[in-house]
C-alpha positions in Angstrom: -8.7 2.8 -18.8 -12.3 3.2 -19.2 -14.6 3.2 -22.5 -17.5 3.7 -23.7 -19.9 0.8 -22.7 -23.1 2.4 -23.5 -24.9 1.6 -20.3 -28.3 2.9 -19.9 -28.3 6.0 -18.3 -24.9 7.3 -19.6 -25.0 10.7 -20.9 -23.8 12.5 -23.9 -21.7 15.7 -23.1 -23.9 18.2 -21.7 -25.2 21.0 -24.6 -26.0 23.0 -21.9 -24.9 22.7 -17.9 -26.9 20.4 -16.1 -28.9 21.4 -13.1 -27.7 21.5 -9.7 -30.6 19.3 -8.7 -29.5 17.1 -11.8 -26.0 17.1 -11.5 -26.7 15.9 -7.3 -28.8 12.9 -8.5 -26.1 11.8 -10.9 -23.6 11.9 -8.2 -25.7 9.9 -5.7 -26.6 7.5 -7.9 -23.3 6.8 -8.9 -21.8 6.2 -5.2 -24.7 4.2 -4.2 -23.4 2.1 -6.8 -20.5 1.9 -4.7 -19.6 -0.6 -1.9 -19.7 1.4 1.6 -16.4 1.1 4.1 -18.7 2.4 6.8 -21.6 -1.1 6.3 -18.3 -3.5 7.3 -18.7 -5.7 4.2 -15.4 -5.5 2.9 -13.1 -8.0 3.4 -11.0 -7.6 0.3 -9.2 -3.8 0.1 -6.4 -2.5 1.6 -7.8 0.9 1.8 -10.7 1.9 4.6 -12.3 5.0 5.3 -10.2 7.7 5.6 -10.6 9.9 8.8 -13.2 12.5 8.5 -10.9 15.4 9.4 -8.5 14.1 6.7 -11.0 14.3 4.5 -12.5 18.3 5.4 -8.5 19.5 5.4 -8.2 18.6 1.9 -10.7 20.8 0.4 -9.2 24.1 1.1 -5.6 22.5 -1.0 -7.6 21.4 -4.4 -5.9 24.0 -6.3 -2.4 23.8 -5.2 -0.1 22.5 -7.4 3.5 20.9 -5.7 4.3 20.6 -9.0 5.4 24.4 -9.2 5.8 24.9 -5.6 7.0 28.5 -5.3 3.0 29.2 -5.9 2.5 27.3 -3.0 4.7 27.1 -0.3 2.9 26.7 2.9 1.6 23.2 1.2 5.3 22.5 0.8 6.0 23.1 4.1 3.5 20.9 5.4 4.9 18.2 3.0 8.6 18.9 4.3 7.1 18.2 8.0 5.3 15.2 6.8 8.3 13.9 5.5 10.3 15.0 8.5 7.6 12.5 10.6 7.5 9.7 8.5 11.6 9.5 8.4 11.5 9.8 12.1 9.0 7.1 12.1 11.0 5.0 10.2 14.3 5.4 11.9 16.0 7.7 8.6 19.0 9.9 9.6 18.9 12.9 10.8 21.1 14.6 8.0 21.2 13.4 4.0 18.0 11.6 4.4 14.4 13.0 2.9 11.7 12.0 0.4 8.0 13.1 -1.1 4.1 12.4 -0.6 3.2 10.8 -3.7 -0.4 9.3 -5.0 0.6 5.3 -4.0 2.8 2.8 -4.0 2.7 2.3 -7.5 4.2 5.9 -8.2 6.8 5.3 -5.2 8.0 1.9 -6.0 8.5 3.2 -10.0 10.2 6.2 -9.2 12.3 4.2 -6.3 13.2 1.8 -9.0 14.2 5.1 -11.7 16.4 6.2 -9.2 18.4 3.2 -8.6 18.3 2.2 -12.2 20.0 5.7 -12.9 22.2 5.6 -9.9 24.0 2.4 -10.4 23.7 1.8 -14.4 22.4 -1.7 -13.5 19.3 -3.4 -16.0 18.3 -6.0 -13.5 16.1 -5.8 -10.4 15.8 -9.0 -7.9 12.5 -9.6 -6.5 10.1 -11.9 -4.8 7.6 -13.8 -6.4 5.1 -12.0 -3.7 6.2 -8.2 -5.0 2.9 -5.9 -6.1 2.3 -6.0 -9.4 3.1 -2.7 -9.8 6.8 -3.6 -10.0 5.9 -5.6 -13.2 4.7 -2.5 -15.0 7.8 -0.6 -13.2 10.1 -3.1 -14.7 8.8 -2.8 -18.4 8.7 0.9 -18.3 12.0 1.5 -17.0 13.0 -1.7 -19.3 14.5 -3.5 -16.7 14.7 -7.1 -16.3 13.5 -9.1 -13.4 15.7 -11.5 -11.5 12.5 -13.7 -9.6 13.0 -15.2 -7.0 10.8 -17.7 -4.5 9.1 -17.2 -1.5 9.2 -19.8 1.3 6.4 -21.2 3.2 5.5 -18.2 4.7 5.2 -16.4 1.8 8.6 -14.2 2.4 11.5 -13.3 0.1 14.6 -16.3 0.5 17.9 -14.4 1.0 20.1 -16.8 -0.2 18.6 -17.2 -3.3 18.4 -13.0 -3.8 22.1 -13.8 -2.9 22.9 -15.7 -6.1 20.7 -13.8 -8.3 22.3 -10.4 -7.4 25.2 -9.7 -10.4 27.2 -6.5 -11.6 24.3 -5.8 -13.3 21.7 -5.5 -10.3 20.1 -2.1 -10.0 17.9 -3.0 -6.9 17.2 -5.8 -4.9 13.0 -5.6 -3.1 12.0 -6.3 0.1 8.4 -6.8 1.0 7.3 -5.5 4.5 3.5 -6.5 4.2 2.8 -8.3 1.3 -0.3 -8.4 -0.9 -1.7 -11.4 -0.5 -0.4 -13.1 2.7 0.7 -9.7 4.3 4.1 -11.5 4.4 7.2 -9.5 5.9 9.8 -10.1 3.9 14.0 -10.8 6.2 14.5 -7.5 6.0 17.8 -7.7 8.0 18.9 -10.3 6.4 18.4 -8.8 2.7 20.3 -5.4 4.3 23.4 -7.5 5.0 23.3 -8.3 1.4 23.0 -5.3 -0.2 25.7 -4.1 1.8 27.7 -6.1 0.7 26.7 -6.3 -3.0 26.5 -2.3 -3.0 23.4 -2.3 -4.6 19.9 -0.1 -3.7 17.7 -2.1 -1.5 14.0 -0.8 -2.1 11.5 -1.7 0.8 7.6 -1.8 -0.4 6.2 -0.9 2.9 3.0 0.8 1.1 0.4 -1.8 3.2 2.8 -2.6 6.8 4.3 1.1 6.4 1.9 1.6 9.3 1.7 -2.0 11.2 5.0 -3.2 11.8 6.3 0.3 14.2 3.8 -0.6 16.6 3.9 -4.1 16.7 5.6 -4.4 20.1 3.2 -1.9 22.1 0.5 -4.3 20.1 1.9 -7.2 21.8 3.5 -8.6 18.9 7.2 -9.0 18.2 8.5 -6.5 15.9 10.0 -7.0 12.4 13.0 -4.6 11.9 12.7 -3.3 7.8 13.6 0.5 7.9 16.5 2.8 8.0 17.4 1.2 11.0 18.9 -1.2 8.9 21.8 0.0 7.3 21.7 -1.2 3.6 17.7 0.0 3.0 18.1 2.5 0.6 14.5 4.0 0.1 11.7 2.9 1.4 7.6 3.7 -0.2 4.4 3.6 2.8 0.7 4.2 2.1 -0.9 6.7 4.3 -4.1 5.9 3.0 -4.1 2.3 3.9 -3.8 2.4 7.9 -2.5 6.4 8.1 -6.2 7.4 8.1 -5.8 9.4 5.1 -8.2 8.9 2.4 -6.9 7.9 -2.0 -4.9 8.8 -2.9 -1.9 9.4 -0.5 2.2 7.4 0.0 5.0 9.0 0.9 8.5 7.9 -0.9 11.5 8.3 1.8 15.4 8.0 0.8 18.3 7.9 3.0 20.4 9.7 0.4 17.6 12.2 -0.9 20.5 13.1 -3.4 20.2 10.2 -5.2 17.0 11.7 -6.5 18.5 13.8 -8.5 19.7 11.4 -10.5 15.8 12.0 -12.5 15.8 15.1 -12.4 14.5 17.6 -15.1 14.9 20.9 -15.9 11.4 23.2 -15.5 12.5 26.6 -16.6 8.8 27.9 -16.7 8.1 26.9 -13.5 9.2 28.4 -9.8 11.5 25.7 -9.3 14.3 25.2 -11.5 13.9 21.4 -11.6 12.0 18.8 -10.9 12.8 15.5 -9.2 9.6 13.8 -9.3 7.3 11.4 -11.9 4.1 13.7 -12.0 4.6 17.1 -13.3 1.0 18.7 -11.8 1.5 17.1 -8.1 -1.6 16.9 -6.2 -1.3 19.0 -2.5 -5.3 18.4 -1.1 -3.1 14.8 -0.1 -0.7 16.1 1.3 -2.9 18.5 3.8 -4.9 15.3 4.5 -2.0 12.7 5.4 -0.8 15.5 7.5 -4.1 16.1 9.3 -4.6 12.6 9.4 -1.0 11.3 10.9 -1.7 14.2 13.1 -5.1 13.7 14.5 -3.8 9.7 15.4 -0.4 10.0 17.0 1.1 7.4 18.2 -0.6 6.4 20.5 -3.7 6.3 17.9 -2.1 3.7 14.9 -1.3 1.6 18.6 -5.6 1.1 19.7 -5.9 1.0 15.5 -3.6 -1.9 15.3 -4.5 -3.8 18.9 -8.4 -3.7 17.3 -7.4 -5.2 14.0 -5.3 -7.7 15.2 -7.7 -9.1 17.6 -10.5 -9.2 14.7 -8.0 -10.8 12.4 -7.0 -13.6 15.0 -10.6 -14.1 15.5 -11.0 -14.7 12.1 -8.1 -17.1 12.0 -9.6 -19.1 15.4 -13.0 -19.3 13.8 -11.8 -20.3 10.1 -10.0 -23.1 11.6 -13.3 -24.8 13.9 -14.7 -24.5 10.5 -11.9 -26.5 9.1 -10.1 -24.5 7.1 -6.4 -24.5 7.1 -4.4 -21.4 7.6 -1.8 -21.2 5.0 0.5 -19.5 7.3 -0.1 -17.6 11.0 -1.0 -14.1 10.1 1.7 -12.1 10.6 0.0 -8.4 10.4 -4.0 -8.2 10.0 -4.1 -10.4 6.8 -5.1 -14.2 7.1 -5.4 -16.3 4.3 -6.5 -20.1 4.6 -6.2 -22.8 1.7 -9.7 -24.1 -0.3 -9.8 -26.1 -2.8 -12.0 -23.5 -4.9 -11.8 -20.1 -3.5 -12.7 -18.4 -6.6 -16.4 -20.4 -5.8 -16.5 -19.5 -2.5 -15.5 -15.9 -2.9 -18.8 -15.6 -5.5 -21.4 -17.2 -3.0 -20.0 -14.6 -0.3 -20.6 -11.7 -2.5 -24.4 -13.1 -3.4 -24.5 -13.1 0.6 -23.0 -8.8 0.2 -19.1 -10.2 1.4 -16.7 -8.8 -0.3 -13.2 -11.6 0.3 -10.7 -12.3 -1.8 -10.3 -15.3 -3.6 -5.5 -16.0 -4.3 -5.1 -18.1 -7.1 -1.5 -19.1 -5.7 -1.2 -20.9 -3.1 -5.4 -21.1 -4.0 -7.1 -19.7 -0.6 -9.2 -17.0 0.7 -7.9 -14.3 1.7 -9.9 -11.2 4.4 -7.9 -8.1 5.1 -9.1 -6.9 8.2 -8.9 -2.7 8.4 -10.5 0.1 10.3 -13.8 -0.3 9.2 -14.5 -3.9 10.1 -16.1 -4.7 13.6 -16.6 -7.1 16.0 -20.5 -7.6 14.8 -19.8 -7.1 11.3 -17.0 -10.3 11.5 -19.5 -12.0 13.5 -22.3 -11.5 10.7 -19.4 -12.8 8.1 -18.6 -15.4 10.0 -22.1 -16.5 10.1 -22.5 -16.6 6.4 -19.1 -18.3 5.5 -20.0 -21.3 7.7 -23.2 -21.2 5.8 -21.4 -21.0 2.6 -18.2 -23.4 3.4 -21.5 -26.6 4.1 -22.1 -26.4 0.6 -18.2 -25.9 -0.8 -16.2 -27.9 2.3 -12.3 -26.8 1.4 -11.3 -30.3 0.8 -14.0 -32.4 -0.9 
């Protein structure tokens, strides 16, 4: 939530409309303010820059609203395809299964976890110590309670500990496919067998390796089953606008049993629908025309040369941290890599004096580069270059 910080320069509301010429020089002042995608400086998001035919097929959609859909219902058509993909992508079944474009993973893992809770009647939810954060505000808005659990070396979920923290009262059980931090995959198959068994939802955060872990194989890579191809995953969230090309905000919430969802829904009499099964009331459409010209305009074949090119820069980075001798704190298992340092925190600040932005984890304490669209071979090699600089003056160990 922002407030007021008076900043010099900040306006007062306008008494009369400012200029065109005005209003422009705002604007550009304020994103040049902004750090870039396109410069290859950032080392720290998950997001990149969204293609630039994503970003012209939203504008026409601004003023639809999937929120009362009968006003617009060739935007809910291309949402209904988009869905129709992503479920196809994910291995969902043909008949029973469906979902919804939403803003984010935060939006899909708190409705995912509202649909569960009001499905089974359960008040617990057992999760990895490595889940988003965004399960933590999930969890005290839905006033459920959290069953943590730890991660191993590796930084994924431990099934048999889920096993003995899974009760009568379990609503969900999470499973990580690309986490935060480490970009950790949680055993997805392993954590299926259990809900099966338990009968309980199983809720996959896919929102960052949503769009990694199908193509692994033709990457070269072994693949990491965590969809619908596994029986017990119940619902499963995946962020478009991370690796899909599409630009903030854009994920995609996918059920097996779509008619679970209506376990949240709410009558709208005023509107064309006669209920509504979603968290937002006013749904945003200009996202859902740009995921699907985005998903589109890549293909397959597309998110494959996208993932062969950030996998080679992030094992770059990996090779090159090490002959600098940092220590990995586990082999990157998508295009995250994270290596241990004594004070990352330090090391993070003399990087962004040098125009880096990395991440500094506080646990396991390491640094931490995501490597996405926009980075490049010269703009790893400039990083590089500057991290060797800065590591002589902070070594990891000493």
């Amino acid at each position: 939530m922002s407030r007021s910080s008076g900043r010099k320069g900040s306006l007062a509301y306008p008494s009369r409309p400012l200029s065109r010429p005005q209003l422009a020089a705002r604007l550009r002042q304020a994103r040049k303010e902004d750090w870039d995608y396109r410069r290859g400086t950032i080392f720290g998001s998950m997001c990149t820059q969204p293609m630039e035919e994503a970003v012209r097929a939203a504008r026409p959609f601004v003023t639809a609203n999937l929120g009362n859909p009968g006003l617009c219902p060739g935007t809910a058509r291309l949402e209904e395809e988009l869905v129709r993909w992503l479920l196809e992508l994910f291995h969902g079944p043909r008949f029973g299964a469906g979902g919804s474009i939403v803003t984010g993973g935060t939006e899909a893992n708190l409705t995912a976890l509202w649909v569960a809770r009001n499905v089974s009647g359960g008040t617990e939810v057992v999760l990895p110590r490595s889940a988003h954060f965004s399960f933590v505000k999930a969890l005290d808005l839905l006033s459920l309670k959290p069953r943590w659990i730890p991660v191993d070396s590796k930084g994924r979920s431990i099934p048999h500990k889920a096993a003995r923290a899974i009760t009568r009262k379990t609503a969900a059980v999470i499973a990580v496919a690309g986490s935060t931090e480490l970009g950790a995959v949680d055993p997805v198959e392993e954590l299926s067998e259990l809900a099966l068994e338990a009968g309980v939802h199983l809720h996959v955060d896919a929102a960052f390796g949503g769009f990694v872990l199908p193509f692994l194989k033709e990457a070269g890579r072994e693949y990491l089953p965590f969809d619908f191809s596994l029986e017990g995953v119940s619902s499963l969230a995946v962020d478009p606008h991370k690796l899909g090309g599409a630009p903030v905000p854009s994920g995609a919430l996918l059920f097996r049993e779509v008619k679970e969802a209506g376990s949240i829904s709410v009558d709208s009499p005023y509107l064309s629908s006669p209920a509504v099964t979603a968290l937002l009331g006013t749904r945003p459409s200009a996202n859902v025309a740009a995921t699907f010209a985005a998903l589109a305009r890549m293909g397959r074949s597309g998110h494959i040369r996208t993932l062969r090119q950030v996998l080679a820069l992030t094992q770059r980075i990996a090779d090159e941290g090490q002959r600098m001798g940092l220590e990995l704190v586990t082999d990157p298992m998508i295009n995250i890599v994270a290596f241990r340092h004594r004070n990352p925190a330090g090391v993070q600040a003399e990087m962004l004096r040098k125009g880096w932005d990395v991440s500094a984890i506080r646990e396991p304490g390491s640094l931490r580069f995501v490597v996405m669209p926009h980075v490049t071979e010269e703009s790893v090699a400039r990083m590089l270059r500057d991290l060797r600089t800065v590591l002589r003056g902070s070594p990891p160990n000493g």
